[in-house]
Backbone and ligand atoms as CSV (ligand in chain L), in Angstrom:
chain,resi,resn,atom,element,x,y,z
A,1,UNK,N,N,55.749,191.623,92.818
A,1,UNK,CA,C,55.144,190.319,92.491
A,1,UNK,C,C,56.047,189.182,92.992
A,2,UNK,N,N,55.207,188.217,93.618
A,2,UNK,CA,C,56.279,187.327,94.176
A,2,UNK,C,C,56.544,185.961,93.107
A,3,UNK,N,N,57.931,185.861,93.076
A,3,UNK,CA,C,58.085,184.947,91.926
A,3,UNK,C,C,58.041,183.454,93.178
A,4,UNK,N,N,57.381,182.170,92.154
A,4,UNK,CA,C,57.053,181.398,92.744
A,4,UNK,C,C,58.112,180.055,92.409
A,5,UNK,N,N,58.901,179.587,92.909
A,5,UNK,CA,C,59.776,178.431,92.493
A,5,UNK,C,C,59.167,177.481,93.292
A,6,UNK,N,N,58.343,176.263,92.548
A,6,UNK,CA,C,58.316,175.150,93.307
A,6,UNK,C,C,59.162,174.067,93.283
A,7,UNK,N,N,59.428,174.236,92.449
A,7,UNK,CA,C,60.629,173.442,92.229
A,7,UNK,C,C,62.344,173.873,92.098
A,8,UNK,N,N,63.401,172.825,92.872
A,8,UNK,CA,C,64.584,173.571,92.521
A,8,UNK,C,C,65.092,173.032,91.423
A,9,UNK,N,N,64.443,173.664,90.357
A,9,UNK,CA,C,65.391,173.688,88.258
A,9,UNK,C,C,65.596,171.980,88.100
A,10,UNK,N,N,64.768,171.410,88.466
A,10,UNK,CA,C,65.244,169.814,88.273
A,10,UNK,C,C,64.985,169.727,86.872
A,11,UNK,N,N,66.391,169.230,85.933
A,11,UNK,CA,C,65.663,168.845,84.688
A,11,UNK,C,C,65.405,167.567,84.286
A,12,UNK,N,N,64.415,167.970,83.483
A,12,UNK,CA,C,64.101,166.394,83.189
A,12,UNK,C,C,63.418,165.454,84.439
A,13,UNK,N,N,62.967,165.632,84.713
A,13,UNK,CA,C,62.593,164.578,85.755
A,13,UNK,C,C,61.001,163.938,85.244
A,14,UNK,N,N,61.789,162.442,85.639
A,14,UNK,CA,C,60.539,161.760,84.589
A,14,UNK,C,C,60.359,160.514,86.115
A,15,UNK,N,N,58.712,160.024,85.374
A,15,UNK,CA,C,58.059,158.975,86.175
A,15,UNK,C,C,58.476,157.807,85.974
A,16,UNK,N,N,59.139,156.913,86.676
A,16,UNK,CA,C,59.335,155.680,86.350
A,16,UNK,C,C,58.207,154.923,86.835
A,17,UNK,N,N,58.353,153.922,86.087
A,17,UNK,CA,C,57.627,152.623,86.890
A,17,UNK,C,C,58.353,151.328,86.582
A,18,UNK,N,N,58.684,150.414,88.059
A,18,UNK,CA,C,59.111,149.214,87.634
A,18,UNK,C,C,58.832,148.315,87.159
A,19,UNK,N,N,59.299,147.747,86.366
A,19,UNK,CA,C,58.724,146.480,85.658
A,19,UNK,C,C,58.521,145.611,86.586
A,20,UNK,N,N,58.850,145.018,87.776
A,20,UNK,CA,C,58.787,144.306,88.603
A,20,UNK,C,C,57.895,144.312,89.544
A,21,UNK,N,N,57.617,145.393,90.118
A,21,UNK,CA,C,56.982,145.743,91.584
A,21,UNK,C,C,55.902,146.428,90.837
A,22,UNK,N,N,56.073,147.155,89.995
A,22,UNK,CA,C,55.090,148.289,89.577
A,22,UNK,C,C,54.862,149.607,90.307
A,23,UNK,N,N,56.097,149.437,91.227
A,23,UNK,CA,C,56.071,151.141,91.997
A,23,UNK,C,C,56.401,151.862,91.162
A,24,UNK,N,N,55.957,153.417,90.986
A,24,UNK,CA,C,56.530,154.099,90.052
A,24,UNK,C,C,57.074,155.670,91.344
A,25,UNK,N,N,57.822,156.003,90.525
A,25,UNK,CA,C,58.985,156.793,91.325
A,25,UNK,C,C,59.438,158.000,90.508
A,26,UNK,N,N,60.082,158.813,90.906
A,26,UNK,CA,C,60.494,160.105,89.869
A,26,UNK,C,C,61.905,160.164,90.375
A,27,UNK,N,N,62.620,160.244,89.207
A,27,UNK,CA,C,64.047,160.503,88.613
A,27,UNK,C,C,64.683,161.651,88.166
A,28,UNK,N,N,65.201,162.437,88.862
A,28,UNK,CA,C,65.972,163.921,87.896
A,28,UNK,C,C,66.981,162.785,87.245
A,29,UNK,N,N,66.779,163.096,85.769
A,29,UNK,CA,C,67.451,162.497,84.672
A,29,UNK,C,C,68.354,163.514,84.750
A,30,UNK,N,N,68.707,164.282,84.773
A,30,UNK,CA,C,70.546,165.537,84.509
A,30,UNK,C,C,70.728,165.551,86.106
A,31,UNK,N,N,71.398,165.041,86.474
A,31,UNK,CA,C,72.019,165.861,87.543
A,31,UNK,C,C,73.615,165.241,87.646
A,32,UNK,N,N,74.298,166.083,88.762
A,32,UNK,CA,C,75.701,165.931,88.773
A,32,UNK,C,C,76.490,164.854,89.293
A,33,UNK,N,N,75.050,163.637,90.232
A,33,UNK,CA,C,75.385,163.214,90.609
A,33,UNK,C,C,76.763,162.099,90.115
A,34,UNK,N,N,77.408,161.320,91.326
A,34,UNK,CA,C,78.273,160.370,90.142
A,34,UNK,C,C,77.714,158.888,89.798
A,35,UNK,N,N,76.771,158.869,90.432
A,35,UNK,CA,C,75.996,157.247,90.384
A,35,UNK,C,C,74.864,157.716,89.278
A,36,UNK,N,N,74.980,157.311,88.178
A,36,UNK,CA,C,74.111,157.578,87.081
A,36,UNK,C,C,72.747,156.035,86.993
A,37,UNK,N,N,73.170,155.445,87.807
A,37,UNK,CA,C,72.258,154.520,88.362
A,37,UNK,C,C,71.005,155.034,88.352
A,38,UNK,N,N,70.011,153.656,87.623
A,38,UNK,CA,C,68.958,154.056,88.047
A,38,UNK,C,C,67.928,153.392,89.126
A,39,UNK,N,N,67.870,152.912,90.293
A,39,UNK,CA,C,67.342,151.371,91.231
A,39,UNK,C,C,66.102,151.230,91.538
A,40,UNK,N,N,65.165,150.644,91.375
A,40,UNK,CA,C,63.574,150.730,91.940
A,40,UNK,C,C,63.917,151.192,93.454
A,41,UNK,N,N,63.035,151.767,94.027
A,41,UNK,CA,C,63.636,152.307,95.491
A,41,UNK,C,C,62.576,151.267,96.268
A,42,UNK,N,N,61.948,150.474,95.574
A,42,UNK,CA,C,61.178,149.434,96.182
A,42,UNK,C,C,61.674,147.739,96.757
A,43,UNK,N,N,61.982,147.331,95.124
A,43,UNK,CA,C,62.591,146.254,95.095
A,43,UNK,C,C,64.014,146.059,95.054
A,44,UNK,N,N,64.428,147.356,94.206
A,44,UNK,CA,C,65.928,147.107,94.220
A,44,UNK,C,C,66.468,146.916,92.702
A,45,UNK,N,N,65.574,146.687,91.521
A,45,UNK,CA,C,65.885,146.619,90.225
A,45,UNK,C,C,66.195,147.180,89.959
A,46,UNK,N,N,67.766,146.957,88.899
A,46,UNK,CA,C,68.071,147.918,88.122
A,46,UNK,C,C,67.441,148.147,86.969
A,47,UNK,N,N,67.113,149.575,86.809
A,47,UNK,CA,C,66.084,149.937,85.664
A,47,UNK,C,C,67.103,150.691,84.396
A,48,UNK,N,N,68.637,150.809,84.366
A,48,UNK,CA,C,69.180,151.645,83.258
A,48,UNK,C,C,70.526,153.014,84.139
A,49,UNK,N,N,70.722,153.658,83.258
A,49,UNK,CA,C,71.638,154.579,83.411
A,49,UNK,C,C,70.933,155.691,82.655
A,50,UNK,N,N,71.471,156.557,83.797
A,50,UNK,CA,C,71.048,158.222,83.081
A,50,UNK,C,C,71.739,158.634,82.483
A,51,UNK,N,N,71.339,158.631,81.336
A,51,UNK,CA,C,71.719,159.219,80.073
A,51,UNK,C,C,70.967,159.929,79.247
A,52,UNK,N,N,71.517,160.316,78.080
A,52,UNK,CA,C,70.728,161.836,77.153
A,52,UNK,C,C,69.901,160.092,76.490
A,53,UNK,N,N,70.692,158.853,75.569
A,53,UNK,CA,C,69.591,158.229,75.083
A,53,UNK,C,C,68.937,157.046,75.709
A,54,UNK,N,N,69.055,157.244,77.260
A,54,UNK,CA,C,67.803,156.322,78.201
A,54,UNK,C,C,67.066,157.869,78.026
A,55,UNK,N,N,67.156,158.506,78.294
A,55,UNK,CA,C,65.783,159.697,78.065
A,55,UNK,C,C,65.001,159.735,76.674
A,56,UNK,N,N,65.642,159.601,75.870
A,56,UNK,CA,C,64.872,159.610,74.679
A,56,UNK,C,C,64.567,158.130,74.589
A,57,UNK,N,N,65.306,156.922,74.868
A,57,UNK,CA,C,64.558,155.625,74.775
A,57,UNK,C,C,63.024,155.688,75.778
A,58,UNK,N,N,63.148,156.253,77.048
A,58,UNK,CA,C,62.281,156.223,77.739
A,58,UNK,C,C,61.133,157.199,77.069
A,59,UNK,N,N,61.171,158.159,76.766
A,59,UNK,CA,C,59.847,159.460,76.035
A,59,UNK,C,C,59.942,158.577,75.047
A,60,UNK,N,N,60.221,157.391,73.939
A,60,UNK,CA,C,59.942,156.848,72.811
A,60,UNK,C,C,59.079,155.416,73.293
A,61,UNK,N,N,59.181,154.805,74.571
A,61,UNK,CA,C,58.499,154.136,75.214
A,61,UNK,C,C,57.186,154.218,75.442
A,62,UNK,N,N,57.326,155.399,75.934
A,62,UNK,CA,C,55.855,155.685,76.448
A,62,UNK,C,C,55.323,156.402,75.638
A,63,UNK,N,N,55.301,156.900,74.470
A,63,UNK,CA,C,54.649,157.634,73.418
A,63,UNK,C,C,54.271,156.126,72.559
A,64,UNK,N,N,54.960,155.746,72.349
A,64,UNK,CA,C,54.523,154.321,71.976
A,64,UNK,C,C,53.621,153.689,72.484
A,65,UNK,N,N,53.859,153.527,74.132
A,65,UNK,CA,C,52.423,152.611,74.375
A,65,UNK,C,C,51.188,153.764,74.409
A,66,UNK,N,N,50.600,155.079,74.462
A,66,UNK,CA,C,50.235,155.649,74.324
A,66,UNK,C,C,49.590,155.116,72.620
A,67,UNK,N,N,50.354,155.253,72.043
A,67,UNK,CA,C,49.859,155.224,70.544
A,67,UNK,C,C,49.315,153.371,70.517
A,68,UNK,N,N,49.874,152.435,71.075
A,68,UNK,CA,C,49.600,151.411,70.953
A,68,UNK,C,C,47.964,151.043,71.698
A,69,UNK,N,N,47.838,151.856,72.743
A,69,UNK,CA,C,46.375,151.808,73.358
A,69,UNK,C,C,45.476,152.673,72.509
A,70,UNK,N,N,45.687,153.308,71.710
A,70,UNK,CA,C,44.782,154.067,70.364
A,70,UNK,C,C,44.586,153.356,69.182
A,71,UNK,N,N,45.669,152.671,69.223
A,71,UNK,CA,C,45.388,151.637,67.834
A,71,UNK,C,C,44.853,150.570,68.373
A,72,UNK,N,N,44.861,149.705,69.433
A,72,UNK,CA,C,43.829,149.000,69.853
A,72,UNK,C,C,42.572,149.729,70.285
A,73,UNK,N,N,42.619,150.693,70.680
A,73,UNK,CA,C,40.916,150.721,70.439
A,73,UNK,C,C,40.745,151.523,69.438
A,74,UNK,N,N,41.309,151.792,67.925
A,74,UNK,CA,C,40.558,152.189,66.945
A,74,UNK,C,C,40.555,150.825,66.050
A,75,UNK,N,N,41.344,149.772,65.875
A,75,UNK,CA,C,40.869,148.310,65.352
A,75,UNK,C,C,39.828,147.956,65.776
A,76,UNK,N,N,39.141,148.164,67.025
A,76,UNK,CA,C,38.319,147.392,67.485
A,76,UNK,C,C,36.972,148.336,67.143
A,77,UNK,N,N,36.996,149.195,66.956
A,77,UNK,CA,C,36.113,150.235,66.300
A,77,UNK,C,C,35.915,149.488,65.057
A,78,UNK,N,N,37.217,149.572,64.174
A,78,UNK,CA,C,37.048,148.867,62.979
A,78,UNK,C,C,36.351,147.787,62.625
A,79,UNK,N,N,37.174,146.923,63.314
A,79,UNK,CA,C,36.046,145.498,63.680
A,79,UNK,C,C,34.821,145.570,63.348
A,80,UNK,N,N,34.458,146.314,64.428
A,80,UNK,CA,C,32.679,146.683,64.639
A,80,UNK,C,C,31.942,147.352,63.206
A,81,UNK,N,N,32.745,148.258,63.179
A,81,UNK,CA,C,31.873,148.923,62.001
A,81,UNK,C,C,32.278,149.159,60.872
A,82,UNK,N,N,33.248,148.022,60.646
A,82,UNK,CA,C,33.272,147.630,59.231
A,82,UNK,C,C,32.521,146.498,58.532
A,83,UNK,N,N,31.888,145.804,59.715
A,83,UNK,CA,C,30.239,144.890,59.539
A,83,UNK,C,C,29.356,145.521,58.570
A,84,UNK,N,N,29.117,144.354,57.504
A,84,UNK,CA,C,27.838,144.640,57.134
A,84,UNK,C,C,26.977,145.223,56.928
A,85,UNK,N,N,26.078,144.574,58.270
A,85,UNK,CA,C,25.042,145.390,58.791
A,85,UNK,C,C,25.218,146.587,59.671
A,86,UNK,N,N,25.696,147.341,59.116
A,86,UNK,CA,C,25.397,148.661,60.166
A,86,UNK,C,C,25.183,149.931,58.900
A,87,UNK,N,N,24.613,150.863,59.878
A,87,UNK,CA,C,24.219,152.297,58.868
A,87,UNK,C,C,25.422,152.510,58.065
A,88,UNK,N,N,24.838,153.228,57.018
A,88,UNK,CA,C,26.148,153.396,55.770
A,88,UNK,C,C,27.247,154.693,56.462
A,89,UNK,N,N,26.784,155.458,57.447
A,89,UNK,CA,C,27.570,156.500,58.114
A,89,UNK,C,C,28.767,155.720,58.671
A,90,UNK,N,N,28.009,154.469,59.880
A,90,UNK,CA,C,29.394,153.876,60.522
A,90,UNK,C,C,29.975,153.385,59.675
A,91,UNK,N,N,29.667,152.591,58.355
A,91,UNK,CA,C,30.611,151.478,57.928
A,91,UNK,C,C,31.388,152.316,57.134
A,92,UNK,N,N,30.851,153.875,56.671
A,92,UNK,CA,C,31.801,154.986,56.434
A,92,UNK,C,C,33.176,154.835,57.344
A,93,UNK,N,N,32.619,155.254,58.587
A,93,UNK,CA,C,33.973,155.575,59.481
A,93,UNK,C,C,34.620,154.623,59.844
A,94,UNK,N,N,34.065,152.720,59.517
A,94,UNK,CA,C,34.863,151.749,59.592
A,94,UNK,C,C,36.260,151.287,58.506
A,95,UNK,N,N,35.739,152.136,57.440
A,95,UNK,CA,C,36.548,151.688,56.315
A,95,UNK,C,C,37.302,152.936,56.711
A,96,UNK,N,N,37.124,154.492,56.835
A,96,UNK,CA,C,37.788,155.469,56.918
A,96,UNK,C,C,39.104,155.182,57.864
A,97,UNK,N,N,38.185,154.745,59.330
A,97,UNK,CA,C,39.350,154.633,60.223
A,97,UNK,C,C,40.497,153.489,60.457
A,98,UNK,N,N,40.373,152.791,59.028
A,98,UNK,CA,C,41.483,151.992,59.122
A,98,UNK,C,C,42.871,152.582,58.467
A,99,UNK,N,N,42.567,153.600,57.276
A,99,UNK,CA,C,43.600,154.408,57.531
A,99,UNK,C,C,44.369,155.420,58.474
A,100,UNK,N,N,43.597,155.429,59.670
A,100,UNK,CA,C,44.358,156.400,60.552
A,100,UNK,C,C,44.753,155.265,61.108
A,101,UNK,N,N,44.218,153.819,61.807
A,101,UNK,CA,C,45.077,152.540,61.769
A,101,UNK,C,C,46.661,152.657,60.943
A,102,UNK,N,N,46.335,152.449,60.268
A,102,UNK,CA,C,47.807,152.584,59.674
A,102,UNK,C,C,48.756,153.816,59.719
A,103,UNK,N,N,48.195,154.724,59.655
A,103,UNK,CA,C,49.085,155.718,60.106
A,103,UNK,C,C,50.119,155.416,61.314
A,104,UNK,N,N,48.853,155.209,62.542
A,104,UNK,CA,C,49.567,154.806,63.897
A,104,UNK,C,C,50.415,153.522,63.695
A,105,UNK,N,N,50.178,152.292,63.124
A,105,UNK,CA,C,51.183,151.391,63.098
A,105,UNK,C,C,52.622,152.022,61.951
A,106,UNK,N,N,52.723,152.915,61.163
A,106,UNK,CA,C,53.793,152.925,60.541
A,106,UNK,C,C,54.548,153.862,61.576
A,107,UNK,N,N,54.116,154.752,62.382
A,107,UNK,CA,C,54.608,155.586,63.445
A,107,UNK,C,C,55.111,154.887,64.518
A,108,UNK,N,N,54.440,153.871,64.911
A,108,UNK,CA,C,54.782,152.976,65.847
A,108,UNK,C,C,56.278,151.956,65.274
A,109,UNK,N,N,56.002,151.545,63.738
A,109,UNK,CA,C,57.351,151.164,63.209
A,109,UNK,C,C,58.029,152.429,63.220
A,110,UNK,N,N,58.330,153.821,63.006
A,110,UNK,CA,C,59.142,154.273,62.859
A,110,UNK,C,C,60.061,154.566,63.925
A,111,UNK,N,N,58.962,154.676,65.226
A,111,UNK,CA,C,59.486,154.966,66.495
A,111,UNK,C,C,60.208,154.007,67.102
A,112,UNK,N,N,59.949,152.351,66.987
A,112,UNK,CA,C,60.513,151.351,67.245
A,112,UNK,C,C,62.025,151.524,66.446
A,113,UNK,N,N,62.348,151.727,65.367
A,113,UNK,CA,C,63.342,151.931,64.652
A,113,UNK,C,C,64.388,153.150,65.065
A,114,UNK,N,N,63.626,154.177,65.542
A,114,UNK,CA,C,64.464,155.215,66.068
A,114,UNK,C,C,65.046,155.162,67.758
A,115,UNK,N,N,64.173,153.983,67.752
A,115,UNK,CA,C,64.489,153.932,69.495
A,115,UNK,C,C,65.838,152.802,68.900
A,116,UNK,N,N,65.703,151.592,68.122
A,116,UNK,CA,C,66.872,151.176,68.009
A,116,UNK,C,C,68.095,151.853,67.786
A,117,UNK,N,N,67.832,152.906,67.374
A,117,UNK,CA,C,69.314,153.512,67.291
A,117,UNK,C,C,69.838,154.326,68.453
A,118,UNK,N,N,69.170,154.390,69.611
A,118,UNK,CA,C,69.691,155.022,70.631
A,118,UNK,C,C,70.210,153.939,71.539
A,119,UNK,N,N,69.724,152.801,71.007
A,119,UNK,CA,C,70.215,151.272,72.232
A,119,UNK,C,C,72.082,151.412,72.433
L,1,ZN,ZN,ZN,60.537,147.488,91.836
């Protein structure tokens, strides 16, 4: 059986994107190199240093905005069908889904808080 390596063991390697340009680019976060630099290969911004907590600041970033585009569109659900006038089913799931609302914003505070401690 032929074993298949497409890759050579890169760990960690994550997607950047610049805040600036908006190119996004991929980074082996571990390697031996000695420039722990991280540079847009576009513009030239420095985006951080490779490190164990720019990796976890960065996976706490983007799980965040992830969760932040779910809680805007489950408020806006809310919005809607916590009206009035609508069938007693939706204004069910309008009042229901403001507790999973909150769920996501206390997660979103907790994650904001845990990312402060890796700054
Ligand atoms: Zn850039």
């Amino acid at each position: 059986m032929a074993q298949s390596r497409q890759k050579d063991e890169a760990v960690l390697p994550e997607v950047f994107e610049c805040p600036q340009c908006e190119r996004q680019f991929v980074v082996d976060l571990v390697e031996t190199s000695d420039d722990r630099s991280i540079w847009c290969p576009q513009c030239g911004r420095y985006l951080g240093e490779k490190d164990v907590n720019f990796i976890l600041v960065t996976e706490i970033e983007e799980l965040t905005e992830r969760l932040r585009f779910e809680r805007d569109r489950l408020e806006k659900d809310e919005a809607v069908y916590a009206m009035t006038d609508c069938d007693v089913e939706l204004r069910k799931y309008g009042t229901e889904i403001h507790k999973v609302v909150n769920i996501l914003r206390r997660t979103m505070a907790d994650l904001d808080a845990l990312k402060q401690s890796y700054r």
